[in-house]
DRENPA-3360 file (N, C-alpha, C; in nm, 2 decimals, always signed):
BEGIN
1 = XXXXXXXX = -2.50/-3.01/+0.45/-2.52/-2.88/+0.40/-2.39/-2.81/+0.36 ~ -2.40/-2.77/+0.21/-2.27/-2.68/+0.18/-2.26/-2.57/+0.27 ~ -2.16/-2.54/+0.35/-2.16/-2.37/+0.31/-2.19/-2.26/+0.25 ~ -2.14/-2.22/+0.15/-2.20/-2.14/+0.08/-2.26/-2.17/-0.11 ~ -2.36/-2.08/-0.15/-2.38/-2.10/-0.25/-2.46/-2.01/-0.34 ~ -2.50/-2.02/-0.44/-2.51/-1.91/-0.54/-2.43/-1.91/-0.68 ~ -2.42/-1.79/-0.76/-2.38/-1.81/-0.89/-2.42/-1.96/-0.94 ~ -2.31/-2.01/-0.97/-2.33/-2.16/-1.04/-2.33/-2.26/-0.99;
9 = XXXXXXXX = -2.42/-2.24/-0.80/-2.45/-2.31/-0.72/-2.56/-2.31/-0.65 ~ -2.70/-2.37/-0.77/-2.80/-2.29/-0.70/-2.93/-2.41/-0.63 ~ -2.84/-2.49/-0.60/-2.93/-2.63/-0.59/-2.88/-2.65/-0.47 ~ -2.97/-2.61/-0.35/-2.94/-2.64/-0.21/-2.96/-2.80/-0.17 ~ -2.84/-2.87/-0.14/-2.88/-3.04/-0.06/-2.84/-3.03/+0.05 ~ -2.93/-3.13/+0.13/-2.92/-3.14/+0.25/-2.94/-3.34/+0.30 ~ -2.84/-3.38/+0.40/-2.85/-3.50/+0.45/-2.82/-3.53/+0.56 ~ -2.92/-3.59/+0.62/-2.93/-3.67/+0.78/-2.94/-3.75/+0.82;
17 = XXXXXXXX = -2.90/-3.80/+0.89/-2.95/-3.94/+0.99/-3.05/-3.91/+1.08 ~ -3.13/-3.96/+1.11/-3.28/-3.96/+1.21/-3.25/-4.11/+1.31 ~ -3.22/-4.05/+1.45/-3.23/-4.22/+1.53/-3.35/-4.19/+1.67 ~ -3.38/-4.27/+1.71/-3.48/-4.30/+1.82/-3.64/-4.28/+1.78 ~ -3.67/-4.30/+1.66/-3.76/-4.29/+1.61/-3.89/-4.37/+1.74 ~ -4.01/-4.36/+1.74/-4.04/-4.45/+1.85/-4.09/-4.54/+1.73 ~ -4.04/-4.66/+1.73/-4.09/-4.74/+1.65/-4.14/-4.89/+1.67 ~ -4.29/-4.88/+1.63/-4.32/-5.05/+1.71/-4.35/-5.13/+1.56;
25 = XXXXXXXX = -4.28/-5.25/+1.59/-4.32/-5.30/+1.46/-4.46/-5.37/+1.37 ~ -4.53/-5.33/+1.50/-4.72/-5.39/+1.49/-4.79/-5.25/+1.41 ~ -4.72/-5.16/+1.45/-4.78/-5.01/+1.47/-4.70/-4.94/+1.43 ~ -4.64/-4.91/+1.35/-4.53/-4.80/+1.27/-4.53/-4.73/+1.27 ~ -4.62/-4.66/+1.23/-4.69/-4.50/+1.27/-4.59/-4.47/+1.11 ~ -4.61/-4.33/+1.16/-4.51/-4.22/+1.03/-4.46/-4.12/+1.09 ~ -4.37/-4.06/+0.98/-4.35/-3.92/+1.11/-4.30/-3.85/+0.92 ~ -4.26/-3.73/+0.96/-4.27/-3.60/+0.80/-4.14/-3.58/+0.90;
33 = XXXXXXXX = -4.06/-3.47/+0.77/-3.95/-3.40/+0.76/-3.99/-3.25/+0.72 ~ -4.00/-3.17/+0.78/-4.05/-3.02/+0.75/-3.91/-2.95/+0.71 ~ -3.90/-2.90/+0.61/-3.75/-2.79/+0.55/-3.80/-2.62/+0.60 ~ -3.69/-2.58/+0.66/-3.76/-2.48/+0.63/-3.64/-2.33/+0.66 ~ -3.62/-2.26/+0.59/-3.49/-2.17/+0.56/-3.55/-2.00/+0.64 ~ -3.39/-1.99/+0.73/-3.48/-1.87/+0.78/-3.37/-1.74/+0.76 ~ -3.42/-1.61/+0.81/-3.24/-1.55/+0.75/-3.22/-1.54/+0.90 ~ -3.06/-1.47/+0.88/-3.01/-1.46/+1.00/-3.05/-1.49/+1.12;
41 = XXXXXXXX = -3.16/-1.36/+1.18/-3.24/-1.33/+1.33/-3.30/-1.44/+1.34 ~ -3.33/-1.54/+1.26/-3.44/-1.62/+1.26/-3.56/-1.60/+1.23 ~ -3.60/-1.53/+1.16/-3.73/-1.51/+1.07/-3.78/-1.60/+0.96 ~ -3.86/-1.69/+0.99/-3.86/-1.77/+0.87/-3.94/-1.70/+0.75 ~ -3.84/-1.75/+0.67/-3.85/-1.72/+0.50/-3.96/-1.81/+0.45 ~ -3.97/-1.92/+0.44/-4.02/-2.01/+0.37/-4.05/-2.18/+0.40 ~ -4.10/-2.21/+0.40/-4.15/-2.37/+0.49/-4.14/-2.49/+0.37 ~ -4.11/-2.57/+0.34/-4.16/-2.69/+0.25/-4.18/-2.81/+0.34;
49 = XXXXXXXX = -4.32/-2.81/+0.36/-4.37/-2.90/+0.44/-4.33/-3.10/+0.40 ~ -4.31/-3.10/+0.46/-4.24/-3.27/+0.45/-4.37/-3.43/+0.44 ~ -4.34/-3.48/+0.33/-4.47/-3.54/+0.30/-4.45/-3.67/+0.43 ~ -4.57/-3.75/+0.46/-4.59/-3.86/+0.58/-4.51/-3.98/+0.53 ~ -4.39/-4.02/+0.60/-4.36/-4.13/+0.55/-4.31/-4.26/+0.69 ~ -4.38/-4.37/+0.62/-4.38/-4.52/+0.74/-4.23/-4.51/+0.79 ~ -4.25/-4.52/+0.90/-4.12/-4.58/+0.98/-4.08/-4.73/+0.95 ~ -4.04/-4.74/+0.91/-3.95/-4.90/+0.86/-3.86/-4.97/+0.99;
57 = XXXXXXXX = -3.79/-4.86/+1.07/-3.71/-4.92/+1.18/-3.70/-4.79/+1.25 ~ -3.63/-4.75/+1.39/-3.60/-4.66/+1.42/-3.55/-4.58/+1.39 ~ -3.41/-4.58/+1.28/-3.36/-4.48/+1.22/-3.38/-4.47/+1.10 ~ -3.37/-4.38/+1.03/-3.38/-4.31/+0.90/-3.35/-4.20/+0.88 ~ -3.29/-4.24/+0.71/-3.19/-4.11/+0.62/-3.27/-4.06/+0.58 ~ -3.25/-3.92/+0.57/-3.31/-3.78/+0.52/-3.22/-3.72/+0.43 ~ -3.27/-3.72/+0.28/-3.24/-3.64/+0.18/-3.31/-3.59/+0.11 ~ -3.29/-3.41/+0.04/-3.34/-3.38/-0.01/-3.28/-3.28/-0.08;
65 = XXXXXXXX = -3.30/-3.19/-0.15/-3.23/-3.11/-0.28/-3.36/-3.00/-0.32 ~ -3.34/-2.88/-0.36/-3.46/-2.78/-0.42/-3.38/-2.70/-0.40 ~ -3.44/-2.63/-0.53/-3.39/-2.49/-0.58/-3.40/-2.41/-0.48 ~ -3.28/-2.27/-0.50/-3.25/-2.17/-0.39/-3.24/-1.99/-0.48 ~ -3.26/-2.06/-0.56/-3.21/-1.91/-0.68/-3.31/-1.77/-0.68 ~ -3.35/-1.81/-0.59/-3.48/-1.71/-0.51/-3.43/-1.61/-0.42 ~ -3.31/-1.68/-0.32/-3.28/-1.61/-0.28/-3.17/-1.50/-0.26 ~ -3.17/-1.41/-0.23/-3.07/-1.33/-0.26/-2.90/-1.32/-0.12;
73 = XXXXXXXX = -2.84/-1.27/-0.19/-2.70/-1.26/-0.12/-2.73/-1.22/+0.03 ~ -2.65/-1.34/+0.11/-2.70/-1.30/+0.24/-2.67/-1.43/+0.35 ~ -2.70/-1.41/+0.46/-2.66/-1.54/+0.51/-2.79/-1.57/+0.59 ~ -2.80/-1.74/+0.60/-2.92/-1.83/+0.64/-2.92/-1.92/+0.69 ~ -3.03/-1.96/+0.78/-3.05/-2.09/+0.87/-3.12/-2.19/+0.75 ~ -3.07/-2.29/+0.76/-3.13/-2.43/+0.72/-3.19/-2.53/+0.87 ~ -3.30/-2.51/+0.87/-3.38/-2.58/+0.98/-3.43/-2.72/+0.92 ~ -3.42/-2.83/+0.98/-3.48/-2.98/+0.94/-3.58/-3.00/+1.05;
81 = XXXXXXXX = -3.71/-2.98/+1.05/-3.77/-3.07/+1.17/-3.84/-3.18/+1.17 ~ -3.84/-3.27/+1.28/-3.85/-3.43/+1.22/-3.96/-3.39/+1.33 ~ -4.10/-3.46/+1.26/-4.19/-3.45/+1.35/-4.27/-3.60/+1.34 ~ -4.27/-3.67/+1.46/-4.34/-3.79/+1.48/-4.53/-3.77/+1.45 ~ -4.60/-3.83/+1.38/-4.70/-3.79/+1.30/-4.77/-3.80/+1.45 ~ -4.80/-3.99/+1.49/-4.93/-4.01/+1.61/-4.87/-3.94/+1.70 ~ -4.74/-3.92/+1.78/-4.70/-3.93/+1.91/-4.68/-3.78/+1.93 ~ -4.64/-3.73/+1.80/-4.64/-3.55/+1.80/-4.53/-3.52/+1.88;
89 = XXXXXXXX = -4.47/-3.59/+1.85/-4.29/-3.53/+1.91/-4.19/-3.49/+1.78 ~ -4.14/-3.44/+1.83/-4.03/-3.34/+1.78/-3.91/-3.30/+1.77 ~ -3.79/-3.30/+1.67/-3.67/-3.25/+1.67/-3.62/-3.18/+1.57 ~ -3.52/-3.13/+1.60/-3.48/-3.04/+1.46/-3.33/-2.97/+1.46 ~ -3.26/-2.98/+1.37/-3.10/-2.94/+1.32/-3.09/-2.85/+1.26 ~ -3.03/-2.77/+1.29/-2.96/-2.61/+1.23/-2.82/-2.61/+1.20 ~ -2.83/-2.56/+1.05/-2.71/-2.52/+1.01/-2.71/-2.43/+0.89 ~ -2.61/-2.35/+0.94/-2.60/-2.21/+0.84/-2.50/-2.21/+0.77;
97 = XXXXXXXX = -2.60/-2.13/+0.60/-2.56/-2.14/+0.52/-2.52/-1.99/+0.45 ~ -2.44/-1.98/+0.34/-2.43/-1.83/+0.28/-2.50/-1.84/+0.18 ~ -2.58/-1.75/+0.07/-2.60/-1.73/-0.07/-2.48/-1.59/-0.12 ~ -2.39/-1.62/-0.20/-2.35/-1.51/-0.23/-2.33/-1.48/-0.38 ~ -2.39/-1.43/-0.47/-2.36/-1.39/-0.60/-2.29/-1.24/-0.62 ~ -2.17/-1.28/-0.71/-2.11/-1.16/-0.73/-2.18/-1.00/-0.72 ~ -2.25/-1.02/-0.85/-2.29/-0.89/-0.84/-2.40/-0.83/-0.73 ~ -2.45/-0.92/-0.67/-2.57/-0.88/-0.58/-2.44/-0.80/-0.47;
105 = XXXXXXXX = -2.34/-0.89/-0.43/-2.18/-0.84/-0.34/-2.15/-0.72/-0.39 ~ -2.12/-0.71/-0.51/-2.10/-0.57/-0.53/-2.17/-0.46/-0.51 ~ -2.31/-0.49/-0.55/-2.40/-0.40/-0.53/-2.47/-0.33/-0.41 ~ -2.42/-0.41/-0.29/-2.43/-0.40/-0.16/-2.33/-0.35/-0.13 ~ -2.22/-0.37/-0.14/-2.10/-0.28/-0.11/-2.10/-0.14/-0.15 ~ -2.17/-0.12/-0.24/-2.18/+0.01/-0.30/-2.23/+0.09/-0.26 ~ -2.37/+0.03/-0.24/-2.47/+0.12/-0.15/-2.40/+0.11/+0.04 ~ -2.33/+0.02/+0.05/-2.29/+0.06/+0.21/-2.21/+0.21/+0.16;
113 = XXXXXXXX = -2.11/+0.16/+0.10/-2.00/+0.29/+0.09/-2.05/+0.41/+0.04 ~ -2.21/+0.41/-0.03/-2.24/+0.56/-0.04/-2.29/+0.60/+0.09 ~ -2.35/+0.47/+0.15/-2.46/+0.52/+0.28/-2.35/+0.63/+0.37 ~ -2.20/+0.56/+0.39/-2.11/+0.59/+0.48/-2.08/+0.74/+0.41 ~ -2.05/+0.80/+0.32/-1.99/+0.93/+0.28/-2.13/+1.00/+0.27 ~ -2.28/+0.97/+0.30/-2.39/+1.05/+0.25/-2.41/+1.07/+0.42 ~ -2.33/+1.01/+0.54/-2.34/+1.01/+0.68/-2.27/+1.15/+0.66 ~ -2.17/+1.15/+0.61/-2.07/+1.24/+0.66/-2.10/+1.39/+0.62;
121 = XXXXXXXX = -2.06/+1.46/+0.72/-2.04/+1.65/+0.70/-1.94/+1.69/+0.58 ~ -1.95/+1.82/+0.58/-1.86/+1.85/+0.45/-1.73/+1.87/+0.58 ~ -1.72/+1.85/+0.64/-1.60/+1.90/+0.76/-1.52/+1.76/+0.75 ~ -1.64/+1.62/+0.80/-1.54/+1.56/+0.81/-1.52/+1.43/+0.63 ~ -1.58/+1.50/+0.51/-1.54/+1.48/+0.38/-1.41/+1.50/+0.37 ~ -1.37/+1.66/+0.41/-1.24/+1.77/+0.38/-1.16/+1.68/+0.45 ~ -1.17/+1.62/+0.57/-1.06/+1.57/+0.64/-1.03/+1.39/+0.55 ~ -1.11/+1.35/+0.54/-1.13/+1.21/+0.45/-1.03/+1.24/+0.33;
129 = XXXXXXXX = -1.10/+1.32/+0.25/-0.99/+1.40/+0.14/-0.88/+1.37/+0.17 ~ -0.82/+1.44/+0.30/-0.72/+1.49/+0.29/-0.66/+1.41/+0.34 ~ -0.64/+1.29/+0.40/-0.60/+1.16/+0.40/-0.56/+1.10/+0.30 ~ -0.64/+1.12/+0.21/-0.58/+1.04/+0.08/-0.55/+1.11/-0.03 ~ -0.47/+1.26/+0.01/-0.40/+1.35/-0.10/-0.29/+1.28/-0.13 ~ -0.20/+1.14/-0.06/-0.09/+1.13/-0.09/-0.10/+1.05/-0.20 ~ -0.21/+1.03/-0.28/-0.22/+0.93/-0.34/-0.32/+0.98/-0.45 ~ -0.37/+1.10/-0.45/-0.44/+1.14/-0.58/-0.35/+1.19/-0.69;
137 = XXXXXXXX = -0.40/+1.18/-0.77/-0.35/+1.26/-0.89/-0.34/+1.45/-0.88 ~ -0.26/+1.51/-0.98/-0.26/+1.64/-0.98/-0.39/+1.66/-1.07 ~ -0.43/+1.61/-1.17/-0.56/+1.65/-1.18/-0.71/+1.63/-1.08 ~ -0.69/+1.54/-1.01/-0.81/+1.50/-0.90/-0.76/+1.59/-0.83 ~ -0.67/+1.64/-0.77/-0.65/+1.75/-0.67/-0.74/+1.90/-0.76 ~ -0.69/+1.91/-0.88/-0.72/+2.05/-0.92/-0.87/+2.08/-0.92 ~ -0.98/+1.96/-0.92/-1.09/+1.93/-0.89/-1.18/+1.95/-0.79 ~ -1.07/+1.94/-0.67/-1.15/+1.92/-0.51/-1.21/+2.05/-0.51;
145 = XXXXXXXX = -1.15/+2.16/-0.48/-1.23/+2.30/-0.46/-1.31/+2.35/-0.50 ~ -1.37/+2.27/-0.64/-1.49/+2.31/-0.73/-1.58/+2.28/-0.65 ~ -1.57/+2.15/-0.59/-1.66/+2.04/-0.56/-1.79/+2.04/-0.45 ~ -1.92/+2.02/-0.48/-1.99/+2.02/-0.40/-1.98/+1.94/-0.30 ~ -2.06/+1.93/-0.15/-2.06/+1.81/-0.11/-2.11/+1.70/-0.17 ~ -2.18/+1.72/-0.24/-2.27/+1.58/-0.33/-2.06/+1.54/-0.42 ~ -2.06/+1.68/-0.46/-1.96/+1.64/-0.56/-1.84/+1.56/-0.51 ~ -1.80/+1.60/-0.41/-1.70/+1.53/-0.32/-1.73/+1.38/-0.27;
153 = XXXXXXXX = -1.87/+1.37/-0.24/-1.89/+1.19/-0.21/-1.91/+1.13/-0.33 ~ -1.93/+1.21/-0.47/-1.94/+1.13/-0.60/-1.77/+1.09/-0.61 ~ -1.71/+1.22/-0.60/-1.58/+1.23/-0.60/-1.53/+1.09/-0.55 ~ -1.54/+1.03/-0.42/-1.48/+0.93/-0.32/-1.49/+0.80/-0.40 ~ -1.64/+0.79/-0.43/-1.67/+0.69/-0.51/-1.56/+0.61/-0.62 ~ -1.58/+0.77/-0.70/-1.48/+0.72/-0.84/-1.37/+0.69/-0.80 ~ -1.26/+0.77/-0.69/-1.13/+0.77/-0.66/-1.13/+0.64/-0.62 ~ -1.16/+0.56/-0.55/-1.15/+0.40/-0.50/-1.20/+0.32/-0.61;
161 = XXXXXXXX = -1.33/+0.38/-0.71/-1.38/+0.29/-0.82/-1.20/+0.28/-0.90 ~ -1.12/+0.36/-0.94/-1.04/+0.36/-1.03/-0.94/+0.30/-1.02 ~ -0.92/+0.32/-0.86/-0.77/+0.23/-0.84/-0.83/+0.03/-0.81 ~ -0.93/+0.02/-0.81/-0.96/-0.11/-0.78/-0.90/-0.21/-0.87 ~ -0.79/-0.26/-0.78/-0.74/-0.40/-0.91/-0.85/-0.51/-0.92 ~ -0.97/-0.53/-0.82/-1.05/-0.65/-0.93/-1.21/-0.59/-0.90 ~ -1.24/-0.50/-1.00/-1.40/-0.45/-1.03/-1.49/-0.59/-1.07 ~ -1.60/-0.54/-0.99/-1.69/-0.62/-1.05/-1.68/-0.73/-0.89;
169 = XXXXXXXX = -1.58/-0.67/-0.78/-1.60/-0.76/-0.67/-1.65/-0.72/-0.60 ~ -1.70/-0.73/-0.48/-1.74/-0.62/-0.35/-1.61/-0.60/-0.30 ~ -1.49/-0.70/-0.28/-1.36/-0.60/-0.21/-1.29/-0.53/-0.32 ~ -1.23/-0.45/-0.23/-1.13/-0.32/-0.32/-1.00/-0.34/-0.24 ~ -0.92/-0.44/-0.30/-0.80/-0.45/-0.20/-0.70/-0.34/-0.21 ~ -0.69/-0.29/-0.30/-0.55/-0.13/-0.29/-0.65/+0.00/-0.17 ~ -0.78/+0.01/-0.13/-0.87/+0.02/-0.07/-0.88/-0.01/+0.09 ~ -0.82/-0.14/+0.10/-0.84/-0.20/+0.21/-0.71/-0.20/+0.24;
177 = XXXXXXXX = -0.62/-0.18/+0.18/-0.42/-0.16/+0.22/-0.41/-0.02/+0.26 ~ -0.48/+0.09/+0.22/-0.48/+0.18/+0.21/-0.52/+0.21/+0.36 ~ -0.59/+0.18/+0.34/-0.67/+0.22/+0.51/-0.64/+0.14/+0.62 ~ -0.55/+0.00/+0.58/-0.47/-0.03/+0.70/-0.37/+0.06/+0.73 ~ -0.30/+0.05/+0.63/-0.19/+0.18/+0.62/-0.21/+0.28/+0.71 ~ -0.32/+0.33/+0.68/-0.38/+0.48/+0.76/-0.37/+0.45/+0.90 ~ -0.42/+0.29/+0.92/-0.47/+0.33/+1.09/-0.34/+0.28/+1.14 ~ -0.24/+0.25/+1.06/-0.09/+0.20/+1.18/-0.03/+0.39/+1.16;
185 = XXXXXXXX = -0.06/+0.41/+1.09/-0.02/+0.59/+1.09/-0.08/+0.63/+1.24 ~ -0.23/+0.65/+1.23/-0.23/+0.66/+1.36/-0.19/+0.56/+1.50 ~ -0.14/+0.49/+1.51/-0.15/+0.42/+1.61/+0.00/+0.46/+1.68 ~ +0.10/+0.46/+1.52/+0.27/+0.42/+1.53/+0.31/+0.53/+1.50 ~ +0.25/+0.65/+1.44/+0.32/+0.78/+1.43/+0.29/+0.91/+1.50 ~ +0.17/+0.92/+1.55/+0.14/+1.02/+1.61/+0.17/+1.06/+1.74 ~ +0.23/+1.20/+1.71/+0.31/+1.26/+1.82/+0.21/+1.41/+1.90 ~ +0.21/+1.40/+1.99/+0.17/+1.57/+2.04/+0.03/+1.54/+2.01;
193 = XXXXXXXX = -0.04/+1.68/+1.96/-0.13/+1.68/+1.89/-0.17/+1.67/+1.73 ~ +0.01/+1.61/+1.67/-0.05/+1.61/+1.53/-0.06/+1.46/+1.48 ~ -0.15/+1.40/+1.38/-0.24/+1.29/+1.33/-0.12/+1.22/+1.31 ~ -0.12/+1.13/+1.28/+0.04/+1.05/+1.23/+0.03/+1.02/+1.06 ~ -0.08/+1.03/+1.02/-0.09/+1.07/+0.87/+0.01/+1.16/+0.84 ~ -0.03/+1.25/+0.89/+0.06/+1.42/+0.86/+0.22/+1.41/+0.88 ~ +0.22/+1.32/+0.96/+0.41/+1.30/+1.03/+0.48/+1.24/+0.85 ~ +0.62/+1.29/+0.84/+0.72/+1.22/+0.76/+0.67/+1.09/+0.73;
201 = XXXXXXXX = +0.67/+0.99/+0.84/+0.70/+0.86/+0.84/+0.52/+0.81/+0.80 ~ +0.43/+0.92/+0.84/+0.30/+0.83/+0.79/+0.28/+0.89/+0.65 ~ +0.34/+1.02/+0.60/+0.36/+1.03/+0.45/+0.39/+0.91/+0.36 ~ +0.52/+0.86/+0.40/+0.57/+0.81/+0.35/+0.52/+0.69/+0.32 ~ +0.46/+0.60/+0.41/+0.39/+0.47/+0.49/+0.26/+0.47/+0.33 ~ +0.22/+0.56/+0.33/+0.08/+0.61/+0.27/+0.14/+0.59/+0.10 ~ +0.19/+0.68/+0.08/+0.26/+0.65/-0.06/+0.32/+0.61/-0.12 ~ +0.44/+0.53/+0.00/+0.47/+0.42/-0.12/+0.47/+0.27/-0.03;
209 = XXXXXXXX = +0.36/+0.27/+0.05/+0.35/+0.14/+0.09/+0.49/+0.11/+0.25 ~ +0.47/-0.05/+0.27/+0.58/-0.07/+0.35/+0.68/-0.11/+0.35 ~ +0.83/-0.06/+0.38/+0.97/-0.07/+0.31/+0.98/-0.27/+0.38 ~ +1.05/-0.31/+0.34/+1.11/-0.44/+0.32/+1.18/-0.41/+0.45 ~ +1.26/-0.32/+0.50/+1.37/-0.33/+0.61/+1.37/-0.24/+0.65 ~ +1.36/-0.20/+0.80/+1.38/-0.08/+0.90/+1.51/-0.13/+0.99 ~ +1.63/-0.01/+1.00/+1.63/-0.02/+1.06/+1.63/+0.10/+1.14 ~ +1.69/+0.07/+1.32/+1.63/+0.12/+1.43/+1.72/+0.18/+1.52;
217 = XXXXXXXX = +1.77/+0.28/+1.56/+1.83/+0.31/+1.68/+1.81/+0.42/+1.79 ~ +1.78/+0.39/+1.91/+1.73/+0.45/+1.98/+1.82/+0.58/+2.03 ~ +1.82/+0.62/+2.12/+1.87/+0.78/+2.18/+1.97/+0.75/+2.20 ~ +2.10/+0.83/+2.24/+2.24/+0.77/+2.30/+2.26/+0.92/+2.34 ~ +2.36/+0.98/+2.43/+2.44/+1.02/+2.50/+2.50/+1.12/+2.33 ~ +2.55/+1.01/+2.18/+2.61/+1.08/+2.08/+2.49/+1.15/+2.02 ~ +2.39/+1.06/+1.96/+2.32/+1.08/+1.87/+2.21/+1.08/+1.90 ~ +2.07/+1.16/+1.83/+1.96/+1.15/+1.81/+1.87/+1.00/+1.78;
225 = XXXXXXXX = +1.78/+0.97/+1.80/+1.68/+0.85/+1.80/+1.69/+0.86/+1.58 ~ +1.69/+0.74/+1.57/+1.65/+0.76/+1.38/+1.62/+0.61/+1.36 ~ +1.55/+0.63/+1.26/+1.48/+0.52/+1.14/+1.55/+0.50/+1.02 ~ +1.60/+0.42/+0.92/+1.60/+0.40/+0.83/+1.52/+0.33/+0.75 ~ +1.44/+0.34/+0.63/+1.34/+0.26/+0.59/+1.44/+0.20/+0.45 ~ +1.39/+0.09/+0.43/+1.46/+0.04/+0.26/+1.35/-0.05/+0.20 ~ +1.37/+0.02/+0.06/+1.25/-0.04/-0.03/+1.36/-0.08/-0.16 ~ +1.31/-0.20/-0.16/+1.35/-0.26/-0.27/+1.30/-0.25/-0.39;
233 = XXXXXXXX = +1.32/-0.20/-0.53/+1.28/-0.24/-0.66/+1.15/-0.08/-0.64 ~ +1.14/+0.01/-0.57/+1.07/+0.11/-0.55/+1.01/+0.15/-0.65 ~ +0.89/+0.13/-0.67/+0.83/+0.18/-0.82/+0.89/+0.13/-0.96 ~ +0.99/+0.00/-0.93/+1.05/-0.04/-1.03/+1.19/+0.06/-1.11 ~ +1.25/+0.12/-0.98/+1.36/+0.21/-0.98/+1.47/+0.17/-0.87 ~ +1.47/+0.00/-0.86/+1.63/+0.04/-0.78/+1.60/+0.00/-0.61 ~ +1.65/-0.01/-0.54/+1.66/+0.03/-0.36/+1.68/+0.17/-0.36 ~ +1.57/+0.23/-0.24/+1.59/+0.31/-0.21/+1.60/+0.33/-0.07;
241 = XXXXXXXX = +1.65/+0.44/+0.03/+1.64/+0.45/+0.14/+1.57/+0.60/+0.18 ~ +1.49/+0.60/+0.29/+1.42/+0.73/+0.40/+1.51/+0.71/+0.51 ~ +1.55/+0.84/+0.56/+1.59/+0.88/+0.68/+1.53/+0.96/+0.78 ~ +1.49/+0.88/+0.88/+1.41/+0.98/+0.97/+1.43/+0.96/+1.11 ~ +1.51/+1.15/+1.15/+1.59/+1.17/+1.27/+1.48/+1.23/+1.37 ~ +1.49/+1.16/+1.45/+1.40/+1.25/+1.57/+1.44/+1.35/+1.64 ~ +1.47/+1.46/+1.55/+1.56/+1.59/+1.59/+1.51/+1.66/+1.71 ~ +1.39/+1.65/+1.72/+1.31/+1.77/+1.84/+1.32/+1.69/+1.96;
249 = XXXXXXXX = +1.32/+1.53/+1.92/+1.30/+1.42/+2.06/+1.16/+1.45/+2.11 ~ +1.08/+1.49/+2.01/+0.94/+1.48/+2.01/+0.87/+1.35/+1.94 ~ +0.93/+1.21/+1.89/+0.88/+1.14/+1.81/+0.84/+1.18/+1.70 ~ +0.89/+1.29/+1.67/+0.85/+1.36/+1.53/+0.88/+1.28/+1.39 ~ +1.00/+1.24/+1.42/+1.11/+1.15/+1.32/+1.05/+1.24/+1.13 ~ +1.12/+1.36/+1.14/+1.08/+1.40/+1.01/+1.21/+1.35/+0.90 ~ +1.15/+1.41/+0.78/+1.27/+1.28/+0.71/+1.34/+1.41/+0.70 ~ +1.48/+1.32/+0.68/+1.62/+1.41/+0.68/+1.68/+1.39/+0.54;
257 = XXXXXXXX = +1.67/+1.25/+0.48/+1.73/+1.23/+0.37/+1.65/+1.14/+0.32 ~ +1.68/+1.12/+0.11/+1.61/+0.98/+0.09/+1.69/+0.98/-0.09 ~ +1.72/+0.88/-0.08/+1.79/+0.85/-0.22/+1.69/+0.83/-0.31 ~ +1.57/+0.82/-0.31/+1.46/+0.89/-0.40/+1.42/+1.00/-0.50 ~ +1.40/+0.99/-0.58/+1.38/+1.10/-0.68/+1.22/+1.19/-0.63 ~ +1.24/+1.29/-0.61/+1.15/+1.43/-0.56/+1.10/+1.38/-0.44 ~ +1.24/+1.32/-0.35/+1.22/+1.34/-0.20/+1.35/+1.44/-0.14 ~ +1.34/+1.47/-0.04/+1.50/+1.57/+0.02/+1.59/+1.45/+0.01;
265 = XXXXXX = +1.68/+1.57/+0.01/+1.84/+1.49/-0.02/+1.93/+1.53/+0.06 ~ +2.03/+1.50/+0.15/+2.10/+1.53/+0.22/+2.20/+1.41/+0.25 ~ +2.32/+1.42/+0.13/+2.43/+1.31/+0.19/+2.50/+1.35/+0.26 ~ +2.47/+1.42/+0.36/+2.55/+1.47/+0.49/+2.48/+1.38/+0.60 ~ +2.35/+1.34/+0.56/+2.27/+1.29/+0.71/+2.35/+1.21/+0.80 ~ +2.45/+1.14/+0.78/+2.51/+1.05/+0.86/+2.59/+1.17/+0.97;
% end
């Protein structure tokens, strides 16, 4: 049994070996192969009963092939059961298989990710939002405050529909970076009671991705705790550097300097 199949793989085969057959050579009896496909929980879907065939010796190969284009994206048991005709014994092999066609993938992804924003309050929309202002446009922002709740989950939709480098897939990888991003914000920047989104360093993290080189120096006796971040080739502008001093010695690490265009500037930071 393949793995998976679908699109321009719609012909399910399957092959086995059958041994201990009871086989007497006066009396051969027969015994059938029942197919039969179930989804996940085990619910069978569909049976194709297995025609009676003579035992020749104790063991015997089992092949067979039929259409699967029936069924839809999802994942399934392929059951074989070998059933001895006179003696009425029994065995049987499992192995699972995937159906997956593009667009049925997308179209399931879609409806999960409306189900998830049609879950949510307008409270915790606003907060969703506002996670990912570092990365909207000045027109998508001038938009938000109009917005109904209906309007704001339509809103979510398009904002992730747009940035998708490959439509027409169920994943949304600048989507799925995005929201890694977010959760090492929380994990690696949050200080006190504020989100680590909101911190210097999970601004930054968020917007322009992660620098190539940190480095690192802790507290001393001279100086304050600080970060350096370095991004190479930044937006297709050069190396640039973030500086972020932990002035309060709260883990705040806000930025102090960054040789970036419309970030603070301070060639005093050293």
């Amino acid at each position: 049994v393949q793995g998976c199949y679908g699109d321009d793989l719609e012909t399910f085969s399957f092959y086995a070996e059958v041994y201990n057959l009871d086989f007497e050579p006066q009396n051969p009896g027969a015994y059938r192969v029942n197919y039969i496909i179930e989804d996940f929980d085990g619910e069978v879907l569909f049976t194709i009963p297995g025609k009676p065939r003579v035992k020749k010796q104790p063991e015997a190969v089992v092949y067979v092939s039929f259409d699967i284009s029936s069924l839809p994206t999802g994942q399934y048991n392929f059951r074989a059961e070998v059933v001895d005709e006179e003696r009425q014994h029994s065995a049987s092999a499992l192995k699972p298989f995937t159906v997956y066609r593009s667009s049925e993938a997308t179209a399931l992804q879609l409806e999960r990710e409306k189900n998830i924003y049609n879950s949510m309050d307008e409270a915790a929309l606003d907060h969703y939002l506002s996670q990912i202002d570092y990365i909207a446009t000045q027109e998508e922002r001038s938009v938000l405050g109009d917005l109904s709740v209906e309007g704001k989950r339509a809103f979510l939709l398009r904002f992730w529909r747009d940035r998708d480098p490959s439509p027409g897939t169920p994943r949304n990888e600048f989507k799925e970076d995005y929201i890694l991003r977010l959760m090492k914000t929380r994990i690696h920047f949050s200080f006190g009671e504020t989100e680590g989104w909101k911190s210097d360093r999970g601004r930054i993290l968020l917007t322009y991705g992660a620098p190539e080189f940190i480095e690192r120096e802790a507290k001393s006796s001279r100086r304050n705790a600080y970060e350096v971040w370095e991004y190479h080739d930044l937006r297709g502008q050069g190396t640039h550097i973030f500086v972020f001093i932990d002035t309060s010695e709260n883990a705040s690490y806000p930025l102090i300097h960054s040789s970036f265009r419309d970030e603070i500037s301070n060639s005093e930071w050293e």
